[in-house]
N, C-alpha and C positions, 0 to 999 in steps of 0.2 A: 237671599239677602243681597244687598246692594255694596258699592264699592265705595272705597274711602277716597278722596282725593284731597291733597295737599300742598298746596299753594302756597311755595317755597322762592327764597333770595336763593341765588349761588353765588359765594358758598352759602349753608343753612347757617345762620346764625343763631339765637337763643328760643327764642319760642320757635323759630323753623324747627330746630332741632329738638325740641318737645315734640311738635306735634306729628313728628317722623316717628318720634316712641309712640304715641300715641295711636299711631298706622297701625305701626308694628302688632302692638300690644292687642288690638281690634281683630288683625289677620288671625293673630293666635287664640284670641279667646271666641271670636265669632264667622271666621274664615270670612271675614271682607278683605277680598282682594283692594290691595295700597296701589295709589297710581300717588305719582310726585309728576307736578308741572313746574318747573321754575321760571319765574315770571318776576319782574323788577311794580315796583313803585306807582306806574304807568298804566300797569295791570286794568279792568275793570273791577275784577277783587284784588285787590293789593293782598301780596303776601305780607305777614305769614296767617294762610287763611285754612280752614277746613272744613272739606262739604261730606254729607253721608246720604250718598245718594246726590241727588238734583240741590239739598238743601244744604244753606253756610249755619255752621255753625256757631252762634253769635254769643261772644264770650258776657256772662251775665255781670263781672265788672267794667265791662267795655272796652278790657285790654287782651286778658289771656283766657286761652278757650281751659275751662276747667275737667275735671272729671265730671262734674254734677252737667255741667251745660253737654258735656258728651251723652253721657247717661239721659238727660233729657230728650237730648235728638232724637234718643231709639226706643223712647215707652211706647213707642205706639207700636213697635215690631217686638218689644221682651216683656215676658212676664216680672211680678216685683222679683222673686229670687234671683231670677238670671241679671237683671238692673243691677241689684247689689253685689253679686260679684263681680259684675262687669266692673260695678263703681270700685269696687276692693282693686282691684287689677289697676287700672287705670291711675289710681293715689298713689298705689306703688312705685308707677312708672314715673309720677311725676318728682313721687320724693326721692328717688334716684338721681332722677336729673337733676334736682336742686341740689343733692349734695353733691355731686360730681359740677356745677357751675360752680360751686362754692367754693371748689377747690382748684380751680384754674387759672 
């Protein structure tokens, strides 16, 4: 399997710092080694970006990369089961994150 990379402000700010869970969350559930590149504005992908493999991940509301748009990146490498607990893992991460923003 291929590697996550994530294309990060320093510091991570709000979806940076989702899509660092979201690294995380991948390493654990599919052992894709996380690489973080921090990169300003400037960038040719502006952060906060995420690729799986050579590919960006392109958030399907055109803002933030969701579980469904992660989960899509990888149907052509997972079977449905493994998609849907990929996608369970990945919800989880992110409703964490939301309540923890929410409380800051």
């Amino acid at each position: 399997m291929s590697a996550i990379t994530i294309l990060s402000k320093q510091p991570p700010g709000g979806r940076c710092s989702l899509y660092l869970r979201y690294a995380e969350a991948l390493h654990q559930a599919l052992g894709l080694q996380p690489e973080v590149r921090y990169c300003d504005g400037s960038a040719v992908v502006p952060p906060p970006a995420m690729l799986v493999g050579d590919v960006l991940v392109t958030p399907s509301d055109g803002v933030i990369v969701s579980p469904e748009d992660i989960a899509l990146s990888l149907s052509d490498r997972l079977d449905e089961t493994e998609i849907a607990q990929l996608r369970q893992v990945l919800e989880a991460t992110q409703e964490q994150w939301m309540e923890e923003w929410s409380h800051a």
